[in-house]
Backbone as JSON Lines, residues from 0, in Angstrom:
{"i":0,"aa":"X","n":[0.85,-1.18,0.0],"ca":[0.0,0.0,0.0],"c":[0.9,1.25,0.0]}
{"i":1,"aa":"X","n":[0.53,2.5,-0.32],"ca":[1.21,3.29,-0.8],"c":[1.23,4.71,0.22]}
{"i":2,"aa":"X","n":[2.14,5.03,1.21],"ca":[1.86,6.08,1.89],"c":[1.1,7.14,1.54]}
{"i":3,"aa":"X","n":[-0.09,7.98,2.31],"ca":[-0.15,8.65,2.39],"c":[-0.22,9.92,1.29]}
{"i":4,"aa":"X","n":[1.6,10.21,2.1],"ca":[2.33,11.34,1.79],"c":[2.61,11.58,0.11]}
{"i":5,"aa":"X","n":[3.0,9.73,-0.06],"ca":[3.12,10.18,-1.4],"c":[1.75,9.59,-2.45]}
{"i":6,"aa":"X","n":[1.05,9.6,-2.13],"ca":[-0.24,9.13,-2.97],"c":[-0.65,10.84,-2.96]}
{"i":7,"aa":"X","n":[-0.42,11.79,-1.97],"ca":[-1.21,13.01,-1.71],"c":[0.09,13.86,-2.87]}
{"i":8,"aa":"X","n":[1.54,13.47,-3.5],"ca":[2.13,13.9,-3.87],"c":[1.65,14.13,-5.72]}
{"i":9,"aa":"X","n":[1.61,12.25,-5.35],"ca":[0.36,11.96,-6.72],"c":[-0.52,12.51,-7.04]}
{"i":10,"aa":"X","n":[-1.9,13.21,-6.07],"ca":[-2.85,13.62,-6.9],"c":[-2.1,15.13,-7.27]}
{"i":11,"aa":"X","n":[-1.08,15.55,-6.45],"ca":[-0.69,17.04,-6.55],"c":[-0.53,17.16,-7.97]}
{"i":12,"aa":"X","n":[0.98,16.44,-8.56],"ca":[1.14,16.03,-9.42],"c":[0.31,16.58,-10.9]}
{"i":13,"aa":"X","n":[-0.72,15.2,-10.6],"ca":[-1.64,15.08,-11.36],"c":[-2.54,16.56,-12.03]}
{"i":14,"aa":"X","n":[-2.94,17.37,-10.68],"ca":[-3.36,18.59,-10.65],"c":[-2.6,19.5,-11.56]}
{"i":15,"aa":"X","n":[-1.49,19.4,-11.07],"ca":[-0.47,20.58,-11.64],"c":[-0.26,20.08,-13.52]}
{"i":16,"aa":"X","n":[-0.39,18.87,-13.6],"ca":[-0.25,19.03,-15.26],"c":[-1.66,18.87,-15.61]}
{"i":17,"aa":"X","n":[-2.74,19.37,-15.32],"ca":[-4.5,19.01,-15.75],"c":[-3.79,20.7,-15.71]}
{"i":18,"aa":"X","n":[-3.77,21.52,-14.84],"ca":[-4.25,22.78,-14.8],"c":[-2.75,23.1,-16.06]}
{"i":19,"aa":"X","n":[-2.06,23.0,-15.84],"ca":[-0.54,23.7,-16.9],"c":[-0.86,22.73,-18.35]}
{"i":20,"aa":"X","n":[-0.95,21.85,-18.58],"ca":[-0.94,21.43,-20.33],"c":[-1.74,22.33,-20.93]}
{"i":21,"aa":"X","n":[-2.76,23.34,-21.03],"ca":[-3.33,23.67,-21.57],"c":[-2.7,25.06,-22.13]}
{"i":22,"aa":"X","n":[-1.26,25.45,-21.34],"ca":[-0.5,26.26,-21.29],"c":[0.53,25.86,-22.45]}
{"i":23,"aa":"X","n":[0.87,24.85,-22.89],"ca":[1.9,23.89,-23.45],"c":[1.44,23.74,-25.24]}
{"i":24,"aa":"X","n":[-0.29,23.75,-25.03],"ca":[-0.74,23.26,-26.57],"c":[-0.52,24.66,-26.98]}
{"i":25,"aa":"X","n":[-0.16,24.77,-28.19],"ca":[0.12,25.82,-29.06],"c":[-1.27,26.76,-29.75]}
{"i":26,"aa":"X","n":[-1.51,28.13,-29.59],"ca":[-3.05,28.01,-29.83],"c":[-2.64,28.83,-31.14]}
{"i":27,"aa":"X","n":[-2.81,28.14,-32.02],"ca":[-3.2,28.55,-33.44],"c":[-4.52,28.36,-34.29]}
{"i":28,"aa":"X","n":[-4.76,29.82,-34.1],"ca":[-6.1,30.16,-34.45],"c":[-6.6,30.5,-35.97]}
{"i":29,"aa":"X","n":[-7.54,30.47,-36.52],"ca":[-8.07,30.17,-38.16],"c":[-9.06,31.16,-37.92]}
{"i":30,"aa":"X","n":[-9.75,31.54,-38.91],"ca":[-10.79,32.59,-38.9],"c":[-12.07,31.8,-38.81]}
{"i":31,"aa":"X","n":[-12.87,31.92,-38.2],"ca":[-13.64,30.73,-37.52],"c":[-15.1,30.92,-38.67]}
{"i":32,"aa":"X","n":[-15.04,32.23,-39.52],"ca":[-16.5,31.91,-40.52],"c":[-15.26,31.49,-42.04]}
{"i":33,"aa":"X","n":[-16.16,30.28,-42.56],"ca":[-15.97,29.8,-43.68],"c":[-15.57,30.75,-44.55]}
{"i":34,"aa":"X","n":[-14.3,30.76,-45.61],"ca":[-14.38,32.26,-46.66],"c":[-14.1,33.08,-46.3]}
{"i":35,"aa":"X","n":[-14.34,33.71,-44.61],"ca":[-14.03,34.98,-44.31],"c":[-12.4,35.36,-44.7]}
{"i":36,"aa":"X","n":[-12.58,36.47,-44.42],"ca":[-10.46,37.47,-44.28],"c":[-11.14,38.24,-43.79]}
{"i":37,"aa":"X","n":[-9.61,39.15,-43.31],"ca":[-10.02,39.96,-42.05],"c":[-10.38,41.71,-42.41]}
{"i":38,"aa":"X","n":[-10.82,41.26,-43.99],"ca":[-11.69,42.59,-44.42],"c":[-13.07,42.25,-44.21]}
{"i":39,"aa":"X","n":[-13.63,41.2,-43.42],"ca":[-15.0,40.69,-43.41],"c":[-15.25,41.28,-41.7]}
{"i":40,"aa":"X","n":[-14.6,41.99,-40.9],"ca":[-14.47,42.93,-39.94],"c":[-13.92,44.0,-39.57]}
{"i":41,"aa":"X","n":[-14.53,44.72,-38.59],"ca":[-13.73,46.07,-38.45],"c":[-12.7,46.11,-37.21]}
{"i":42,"aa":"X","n":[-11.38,45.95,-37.41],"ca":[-10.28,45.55,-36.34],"c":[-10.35,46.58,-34.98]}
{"i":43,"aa":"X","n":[-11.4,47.61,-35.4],"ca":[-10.82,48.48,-34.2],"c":[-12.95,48.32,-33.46]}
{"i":44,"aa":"X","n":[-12.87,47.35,-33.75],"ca":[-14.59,47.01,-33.19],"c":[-14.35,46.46,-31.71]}
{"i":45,"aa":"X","n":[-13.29,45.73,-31.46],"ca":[-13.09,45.12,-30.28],"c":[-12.85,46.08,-29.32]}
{"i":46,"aa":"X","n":[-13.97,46.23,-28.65],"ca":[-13.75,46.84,-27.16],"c":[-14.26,48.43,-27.55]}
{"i":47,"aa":"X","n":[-14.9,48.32,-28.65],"ca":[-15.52,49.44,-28.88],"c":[-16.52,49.65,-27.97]}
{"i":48,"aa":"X","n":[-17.06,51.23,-27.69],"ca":[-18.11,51.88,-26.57],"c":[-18.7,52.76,-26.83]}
{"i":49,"aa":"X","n":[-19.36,53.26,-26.58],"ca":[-20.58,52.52,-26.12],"c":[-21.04,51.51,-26.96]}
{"i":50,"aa":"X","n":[-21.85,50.6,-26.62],"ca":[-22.16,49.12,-27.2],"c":[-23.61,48.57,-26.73]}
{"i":51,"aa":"X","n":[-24.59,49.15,-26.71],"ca":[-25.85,48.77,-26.37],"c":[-25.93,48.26,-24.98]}
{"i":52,"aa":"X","n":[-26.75,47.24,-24.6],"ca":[-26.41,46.84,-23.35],"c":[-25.21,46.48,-22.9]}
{"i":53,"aa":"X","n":[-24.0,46.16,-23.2],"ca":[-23.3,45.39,-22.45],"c":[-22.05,46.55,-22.65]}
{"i":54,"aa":"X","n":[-22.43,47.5,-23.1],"ca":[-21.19,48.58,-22.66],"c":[-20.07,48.79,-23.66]}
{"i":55,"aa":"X","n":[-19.49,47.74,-23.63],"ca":[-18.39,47.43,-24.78],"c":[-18.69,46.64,-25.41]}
{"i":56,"aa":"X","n":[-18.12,46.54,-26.73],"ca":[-18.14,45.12,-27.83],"c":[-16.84,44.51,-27.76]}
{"i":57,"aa":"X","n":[-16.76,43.65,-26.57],"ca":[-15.87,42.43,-26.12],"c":[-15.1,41.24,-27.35]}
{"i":58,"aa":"X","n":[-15.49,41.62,-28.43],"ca":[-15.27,40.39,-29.32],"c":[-14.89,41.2,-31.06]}
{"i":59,"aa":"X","n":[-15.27,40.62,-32.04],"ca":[-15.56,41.09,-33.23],"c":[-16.57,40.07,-34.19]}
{"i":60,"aa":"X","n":[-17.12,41.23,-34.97],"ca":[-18.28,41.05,-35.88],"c":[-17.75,40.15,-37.18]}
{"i":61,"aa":"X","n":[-17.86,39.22,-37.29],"ca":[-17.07,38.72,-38.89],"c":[-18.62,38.67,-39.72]}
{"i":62,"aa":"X","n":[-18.79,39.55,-40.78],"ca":[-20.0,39.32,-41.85],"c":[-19.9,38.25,-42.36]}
{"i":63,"aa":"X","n":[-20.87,37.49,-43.02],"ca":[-20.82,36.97,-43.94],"c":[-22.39,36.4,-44.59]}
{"i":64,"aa":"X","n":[-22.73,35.72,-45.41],"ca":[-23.77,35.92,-45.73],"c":[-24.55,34.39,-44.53]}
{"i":65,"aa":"X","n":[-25.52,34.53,-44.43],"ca":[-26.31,33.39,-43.19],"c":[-26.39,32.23,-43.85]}
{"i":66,"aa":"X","n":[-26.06,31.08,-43.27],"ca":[-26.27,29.51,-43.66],"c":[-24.4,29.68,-44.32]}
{"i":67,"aa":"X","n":[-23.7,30.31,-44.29],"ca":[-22.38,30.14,-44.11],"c":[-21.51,29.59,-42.85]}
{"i":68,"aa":"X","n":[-20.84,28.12,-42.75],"ca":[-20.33,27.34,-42.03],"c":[-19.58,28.31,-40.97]}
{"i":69,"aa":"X","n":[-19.91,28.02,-39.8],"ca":[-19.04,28.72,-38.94],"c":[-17.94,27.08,-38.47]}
{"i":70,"aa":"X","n":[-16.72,27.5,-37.96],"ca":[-15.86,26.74,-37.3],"c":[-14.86,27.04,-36.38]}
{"i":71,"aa":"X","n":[-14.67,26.05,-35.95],"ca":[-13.65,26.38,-34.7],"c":[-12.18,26.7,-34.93]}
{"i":72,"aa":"X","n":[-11.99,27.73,-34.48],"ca":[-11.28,28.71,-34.49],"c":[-9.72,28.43,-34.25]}
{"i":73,"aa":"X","n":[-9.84,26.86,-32.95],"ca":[-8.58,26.41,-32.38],"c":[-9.15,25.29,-32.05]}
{"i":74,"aa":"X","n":[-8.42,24.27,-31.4],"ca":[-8.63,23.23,-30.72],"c":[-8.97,23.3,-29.27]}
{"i":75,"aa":"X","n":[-9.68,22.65,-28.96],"ca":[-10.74,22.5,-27.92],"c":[-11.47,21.92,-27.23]}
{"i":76,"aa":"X","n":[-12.27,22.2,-26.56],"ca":[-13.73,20.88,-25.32],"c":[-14.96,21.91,-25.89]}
{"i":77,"aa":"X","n":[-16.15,21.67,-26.21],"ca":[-16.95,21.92,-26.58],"c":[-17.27,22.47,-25.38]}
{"i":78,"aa":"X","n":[-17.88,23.13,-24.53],"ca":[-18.61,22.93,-23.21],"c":[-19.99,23.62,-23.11]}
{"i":79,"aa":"X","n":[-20.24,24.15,-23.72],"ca":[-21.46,24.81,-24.16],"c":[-22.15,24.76,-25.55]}
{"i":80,"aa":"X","n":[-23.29,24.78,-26.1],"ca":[-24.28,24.76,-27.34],"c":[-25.35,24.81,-26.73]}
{"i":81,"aa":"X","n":[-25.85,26.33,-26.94],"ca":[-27.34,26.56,-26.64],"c":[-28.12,28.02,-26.84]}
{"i":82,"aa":"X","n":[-28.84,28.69,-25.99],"ca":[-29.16,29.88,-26.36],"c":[-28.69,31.0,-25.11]}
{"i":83,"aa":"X","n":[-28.37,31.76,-25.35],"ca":[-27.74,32.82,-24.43],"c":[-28.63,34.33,-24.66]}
{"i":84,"aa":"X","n":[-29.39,34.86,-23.97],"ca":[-30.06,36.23,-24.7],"c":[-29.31,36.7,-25.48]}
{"i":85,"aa":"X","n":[-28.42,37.93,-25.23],"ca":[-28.43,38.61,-26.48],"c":[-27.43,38.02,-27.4]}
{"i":86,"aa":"X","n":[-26.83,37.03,-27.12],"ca":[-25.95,36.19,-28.28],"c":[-26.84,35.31,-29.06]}
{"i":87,"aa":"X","n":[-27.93,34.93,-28.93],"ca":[-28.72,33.96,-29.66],"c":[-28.35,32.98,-29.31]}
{"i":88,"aa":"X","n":[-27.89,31.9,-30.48],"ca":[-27.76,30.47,-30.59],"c":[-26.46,30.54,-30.19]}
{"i":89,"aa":"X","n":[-25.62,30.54,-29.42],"ca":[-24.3,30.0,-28.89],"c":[-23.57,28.97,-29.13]}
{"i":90,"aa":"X","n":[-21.88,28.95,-28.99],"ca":[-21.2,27.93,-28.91],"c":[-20.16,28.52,-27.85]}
{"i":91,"aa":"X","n":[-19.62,27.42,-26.81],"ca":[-18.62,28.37,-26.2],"c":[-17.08,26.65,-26.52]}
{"i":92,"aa":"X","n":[-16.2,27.11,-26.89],"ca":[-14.92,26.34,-26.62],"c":[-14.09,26.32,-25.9]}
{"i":93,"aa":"X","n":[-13.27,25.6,-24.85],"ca":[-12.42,26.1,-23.99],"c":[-11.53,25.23,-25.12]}
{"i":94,"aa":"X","n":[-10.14,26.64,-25.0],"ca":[-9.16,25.94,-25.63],"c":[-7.81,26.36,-25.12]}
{"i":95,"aa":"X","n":[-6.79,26.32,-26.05],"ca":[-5.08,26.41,-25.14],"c":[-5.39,27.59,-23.85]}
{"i":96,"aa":"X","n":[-4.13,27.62,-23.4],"ca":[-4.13,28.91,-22.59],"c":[-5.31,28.97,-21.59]}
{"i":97,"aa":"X","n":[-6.62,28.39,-21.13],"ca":[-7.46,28.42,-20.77],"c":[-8.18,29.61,-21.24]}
{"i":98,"aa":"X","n":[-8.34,29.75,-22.64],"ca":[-8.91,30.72,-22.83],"c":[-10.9,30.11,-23.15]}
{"i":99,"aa":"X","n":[-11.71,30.65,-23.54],"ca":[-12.65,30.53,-23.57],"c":[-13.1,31.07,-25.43]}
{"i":100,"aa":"X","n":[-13.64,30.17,-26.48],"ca":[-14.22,31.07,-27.45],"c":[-15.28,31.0,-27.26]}
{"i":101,"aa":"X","n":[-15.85,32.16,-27.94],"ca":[-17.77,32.27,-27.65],"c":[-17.77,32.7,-29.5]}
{"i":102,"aa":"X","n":[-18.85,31.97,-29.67],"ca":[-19.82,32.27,-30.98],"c":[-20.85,32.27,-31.26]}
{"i":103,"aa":"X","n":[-21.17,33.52,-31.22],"ca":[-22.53,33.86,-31.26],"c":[-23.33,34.5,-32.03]}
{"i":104,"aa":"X","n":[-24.87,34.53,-32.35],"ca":[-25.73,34.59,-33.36],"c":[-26.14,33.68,-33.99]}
{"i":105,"aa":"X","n":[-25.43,32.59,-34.17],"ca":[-25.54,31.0,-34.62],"c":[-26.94,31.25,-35.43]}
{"i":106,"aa":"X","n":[-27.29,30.89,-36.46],"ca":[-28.44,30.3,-37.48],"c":[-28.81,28.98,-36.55]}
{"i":107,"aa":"X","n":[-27.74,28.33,-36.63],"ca":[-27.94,27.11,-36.17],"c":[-26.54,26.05,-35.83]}
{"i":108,"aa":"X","n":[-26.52,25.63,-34.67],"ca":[-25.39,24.79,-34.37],"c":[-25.18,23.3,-34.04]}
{"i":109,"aa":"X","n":[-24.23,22.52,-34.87],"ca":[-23.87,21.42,-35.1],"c":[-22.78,20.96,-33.58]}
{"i":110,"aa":"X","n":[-22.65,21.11,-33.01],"ca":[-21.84,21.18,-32.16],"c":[-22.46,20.27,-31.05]}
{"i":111,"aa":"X","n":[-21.37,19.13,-30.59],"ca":[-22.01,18.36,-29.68],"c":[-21.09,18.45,-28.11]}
{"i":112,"aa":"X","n":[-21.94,19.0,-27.12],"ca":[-21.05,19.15,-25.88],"c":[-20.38,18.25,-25.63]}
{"i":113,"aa":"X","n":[-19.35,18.55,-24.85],"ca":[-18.03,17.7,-24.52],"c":[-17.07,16.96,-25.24]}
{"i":114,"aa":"X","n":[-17.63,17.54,-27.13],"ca":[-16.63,16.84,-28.04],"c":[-15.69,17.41,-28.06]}
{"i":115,"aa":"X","n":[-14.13,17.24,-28.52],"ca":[-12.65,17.51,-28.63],"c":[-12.98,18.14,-30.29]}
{"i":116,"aa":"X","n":[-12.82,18.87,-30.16],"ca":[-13.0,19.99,-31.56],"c":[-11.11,20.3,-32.17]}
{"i":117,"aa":"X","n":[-11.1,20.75,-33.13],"ca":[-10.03,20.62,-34.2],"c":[-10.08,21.91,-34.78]}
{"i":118,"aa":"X","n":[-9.34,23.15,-35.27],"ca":[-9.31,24.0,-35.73],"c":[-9.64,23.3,-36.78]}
{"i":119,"aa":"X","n":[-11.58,23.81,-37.78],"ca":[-11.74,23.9,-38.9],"c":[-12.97,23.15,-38.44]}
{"i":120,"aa":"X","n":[-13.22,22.4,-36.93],"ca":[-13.99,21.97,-37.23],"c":[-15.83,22.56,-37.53]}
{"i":121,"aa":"X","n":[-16.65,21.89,-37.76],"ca":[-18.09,22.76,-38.09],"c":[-18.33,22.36,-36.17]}
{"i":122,"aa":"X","n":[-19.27,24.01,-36.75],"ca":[-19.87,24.47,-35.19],"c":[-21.03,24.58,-35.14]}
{"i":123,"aa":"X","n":[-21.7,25.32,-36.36],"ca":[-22.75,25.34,-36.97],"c":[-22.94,26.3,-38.45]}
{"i":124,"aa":"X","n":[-23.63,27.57,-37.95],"ca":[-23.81,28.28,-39.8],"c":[-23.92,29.62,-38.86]}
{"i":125,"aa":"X","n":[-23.6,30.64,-39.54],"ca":[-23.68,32.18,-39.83],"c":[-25.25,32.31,-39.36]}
{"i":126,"aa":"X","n":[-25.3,33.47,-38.86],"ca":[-26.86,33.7,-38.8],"c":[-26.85,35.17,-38.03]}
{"i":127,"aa":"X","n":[-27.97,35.44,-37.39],"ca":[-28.46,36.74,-36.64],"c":[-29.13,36.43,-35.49]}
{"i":128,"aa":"X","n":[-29.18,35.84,-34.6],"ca":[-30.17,35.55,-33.5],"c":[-29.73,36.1,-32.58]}
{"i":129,"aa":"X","n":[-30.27,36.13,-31.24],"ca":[-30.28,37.05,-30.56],"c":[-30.35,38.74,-30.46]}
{"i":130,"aa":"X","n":[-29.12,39.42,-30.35],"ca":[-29.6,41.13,-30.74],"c":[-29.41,41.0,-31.95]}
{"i":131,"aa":"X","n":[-28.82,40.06,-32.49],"ca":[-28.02,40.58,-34.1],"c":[-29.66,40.35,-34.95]}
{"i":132,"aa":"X","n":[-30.73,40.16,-34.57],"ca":[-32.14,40.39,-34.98],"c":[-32.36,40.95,-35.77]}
{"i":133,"aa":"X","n":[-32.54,41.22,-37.47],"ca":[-32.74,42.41,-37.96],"c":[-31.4,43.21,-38.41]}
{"i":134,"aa":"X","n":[-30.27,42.38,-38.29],"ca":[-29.13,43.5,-38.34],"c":[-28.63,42.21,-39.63]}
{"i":135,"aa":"X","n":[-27.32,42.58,-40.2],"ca":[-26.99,41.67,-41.2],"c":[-26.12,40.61,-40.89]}
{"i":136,"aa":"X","n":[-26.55,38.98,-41.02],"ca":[-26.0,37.93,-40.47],"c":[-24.55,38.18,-40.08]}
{"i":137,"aa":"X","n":[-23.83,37.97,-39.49],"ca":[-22.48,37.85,-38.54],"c":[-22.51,37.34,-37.55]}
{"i":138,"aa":"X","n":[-21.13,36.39,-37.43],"ca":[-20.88,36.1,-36.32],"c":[-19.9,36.81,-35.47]}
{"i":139,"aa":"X","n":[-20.34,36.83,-33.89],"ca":[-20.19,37.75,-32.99],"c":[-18.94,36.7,-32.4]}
{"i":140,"aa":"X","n":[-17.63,37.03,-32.73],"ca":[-16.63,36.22,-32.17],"c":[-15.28,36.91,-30.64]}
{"i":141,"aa":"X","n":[-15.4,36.13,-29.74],"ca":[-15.12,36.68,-28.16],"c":[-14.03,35.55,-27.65]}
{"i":142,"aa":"X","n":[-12.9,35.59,-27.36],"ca":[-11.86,35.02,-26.48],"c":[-11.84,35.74,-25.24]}
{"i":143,"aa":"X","n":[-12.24,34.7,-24.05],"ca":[-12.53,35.45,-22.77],"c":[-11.5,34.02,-22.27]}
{"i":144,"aa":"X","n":[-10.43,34.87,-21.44],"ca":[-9.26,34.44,-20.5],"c":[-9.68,33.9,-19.37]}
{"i":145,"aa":"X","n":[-9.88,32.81,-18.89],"ca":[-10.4,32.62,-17.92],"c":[-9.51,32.55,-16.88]}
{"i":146,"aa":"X","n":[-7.66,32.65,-16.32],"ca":[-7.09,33.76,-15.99],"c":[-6.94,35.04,-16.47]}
{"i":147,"aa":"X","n":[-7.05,35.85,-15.19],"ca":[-6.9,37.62,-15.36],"c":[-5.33,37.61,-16.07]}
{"i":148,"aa":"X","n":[-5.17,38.64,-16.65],"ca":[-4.3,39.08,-16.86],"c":[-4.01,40.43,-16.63]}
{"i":149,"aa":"X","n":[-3.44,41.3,-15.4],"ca":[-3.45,42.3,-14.97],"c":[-3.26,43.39,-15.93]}
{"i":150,"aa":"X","n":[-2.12,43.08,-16.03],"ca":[-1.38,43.98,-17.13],"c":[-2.59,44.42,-18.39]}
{"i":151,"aa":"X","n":[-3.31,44.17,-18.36],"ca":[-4.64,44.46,-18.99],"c":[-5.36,45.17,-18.8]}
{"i":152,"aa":"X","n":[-5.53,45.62,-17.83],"ca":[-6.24,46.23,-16.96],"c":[-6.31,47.98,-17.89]}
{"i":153,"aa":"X","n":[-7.11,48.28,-17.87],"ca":[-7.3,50.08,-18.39],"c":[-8.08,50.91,-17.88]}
{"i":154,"aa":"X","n":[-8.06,52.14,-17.64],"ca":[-8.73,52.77,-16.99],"c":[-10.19,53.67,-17.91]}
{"i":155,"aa":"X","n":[-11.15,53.6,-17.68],"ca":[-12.41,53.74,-18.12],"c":[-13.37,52.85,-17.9]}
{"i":156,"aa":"X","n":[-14.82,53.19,-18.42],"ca":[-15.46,51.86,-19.07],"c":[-15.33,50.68,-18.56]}
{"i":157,"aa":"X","n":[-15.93,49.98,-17.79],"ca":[-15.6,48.15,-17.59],"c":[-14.13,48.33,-17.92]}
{"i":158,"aa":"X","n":[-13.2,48.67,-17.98],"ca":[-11.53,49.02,-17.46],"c":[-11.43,47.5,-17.17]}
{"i":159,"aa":"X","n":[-11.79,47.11,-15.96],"ca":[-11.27,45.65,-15.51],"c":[-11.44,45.06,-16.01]}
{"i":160,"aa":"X","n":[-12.49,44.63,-16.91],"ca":[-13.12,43.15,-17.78],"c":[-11.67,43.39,-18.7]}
{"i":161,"aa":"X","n":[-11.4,44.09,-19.05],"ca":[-10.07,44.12,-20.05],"c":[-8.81,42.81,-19.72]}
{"i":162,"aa":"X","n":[-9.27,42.9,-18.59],"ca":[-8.15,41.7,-17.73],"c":[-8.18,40.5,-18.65]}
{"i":163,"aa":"X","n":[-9.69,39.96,-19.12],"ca":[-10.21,39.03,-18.95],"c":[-10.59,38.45,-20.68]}
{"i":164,"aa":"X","n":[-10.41,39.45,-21.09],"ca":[-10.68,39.72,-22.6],"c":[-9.69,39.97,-23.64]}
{"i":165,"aa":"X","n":[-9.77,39.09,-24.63],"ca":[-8.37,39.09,-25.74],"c":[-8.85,39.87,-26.96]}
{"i":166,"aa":"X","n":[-8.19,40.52,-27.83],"ca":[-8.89,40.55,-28.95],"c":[-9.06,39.6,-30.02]}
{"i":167,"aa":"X","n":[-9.7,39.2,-30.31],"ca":[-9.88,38.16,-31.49],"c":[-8.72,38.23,-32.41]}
{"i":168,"aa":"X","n":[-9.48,39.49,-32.95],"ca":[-8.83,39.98,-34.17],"c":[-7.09,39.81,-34.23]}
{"i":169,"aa":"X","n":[-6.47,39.65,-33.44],"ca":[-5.25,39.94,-32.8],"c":[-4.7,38.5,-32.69]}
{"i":170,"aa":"X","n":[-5.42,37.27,-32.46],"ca":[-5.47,35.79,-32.78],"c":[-4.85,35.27,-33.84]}
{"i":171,"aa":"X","n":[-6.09,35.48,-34.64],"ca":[-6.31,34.98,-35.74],"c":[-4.85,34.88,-36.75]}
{"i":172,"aa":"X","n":[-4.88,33.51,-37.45],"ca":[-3.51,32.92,-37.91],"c":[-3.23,34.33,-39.45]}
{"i":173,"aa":"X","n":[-1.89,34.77,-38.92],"ca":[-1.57,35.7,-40.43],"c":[-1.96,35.43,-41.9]}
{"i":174,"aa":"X","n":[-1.43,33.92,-41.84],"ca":[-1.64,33.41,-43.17],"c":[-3.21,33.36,-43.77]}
{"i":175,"aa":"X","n":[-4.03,33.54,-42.23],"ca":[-5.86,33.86,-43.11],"c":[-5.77,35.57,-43.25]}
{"i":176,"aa":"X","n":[-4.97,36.69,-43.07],"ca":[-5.47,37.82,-42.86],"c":[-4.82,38.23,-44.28]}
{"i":177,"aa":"X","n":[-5.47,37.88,-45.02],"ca":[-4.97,38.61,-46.46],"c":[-5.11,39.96,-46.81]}
């Protein structure tokens, strides 16, 4: 039987590479709507303000026309597919870095919780749901850090959420930003 001390060393162990590998995978990111480039958004949209309810626009808008394939952006855990108010039809991914993607407006999503997703894989399609109601199909794309990152921090406006928030646009692999 195995002391204690070191069985309690074991689960430590164990802990410390569950929480750090996610630090290790390399996050190389793709433009997550089918077709898009990064003239299919406006780069200085992220963290733009005022922003209707939620103050700032935390993410960026990628156009494209609706029933156009949305996909995953990086590799990932599915952990969410569903409806969120003003995002509509949702997808959320946890991927490297413990970061978090959110995609939202969804037409409609293919996405099955708790699957291991693949940069490219389908998530669902382009659409308008939630606020994007009435406005022209896009998906509403958001990397939220689920460590703070201080040094982030700015003064104004929700200032702190900045901690917590990446810019997309700023991701996304060169070789898609033609």
């Amino acid at each position: 039987m195995t002391p204690a001390p070191a069985r309690k060393w074991r689960w430590l162990l164990a802990l410390a590479i569950v929480l750090l590998l996610p630090f290790a995978i390399p996050e190389r990111t793709v433009i997550p709507v089918e077709g898009a480039t990064a003239r299919d958004w406006n780069p200085q949209s992220f963290w733009y303000e005022p922003w209707g309810k939620s103050g700032g626009h935390k993410g960026i808008d990628i156009f494209a026309p609706k029933g156009r394939p949305v996909r995953s952006a990086t590799w990932g855990l599915v952990v969410f597919r569903g409806e969120l108010g003003l995002g509509g039809k949702v997808v959320a991914v946890i991927g490297p870095k413990w970061r978090l993607h959110y995609y939202a407006h969804l037409d409609e999503s293919s996405a099955t919780p708790l699957a291991l997703v693949k940069p490219g894989t389908r998530l669902g399609s382009n659409g308008a749901s939630g606020n994007a109601a009435g406005k022209p199909p896009h998906l509403h794309y958001a990397v939220l850090a689920l460590l703070p990152r201080p040094w982030c921090y700015a003064q104004g406006t929700q200032g702190w959420k900045r901690m917590f928030f990446v810019d997309p646009g700023k991701l996304l692999s060169p070789a898609d930003r033609h």
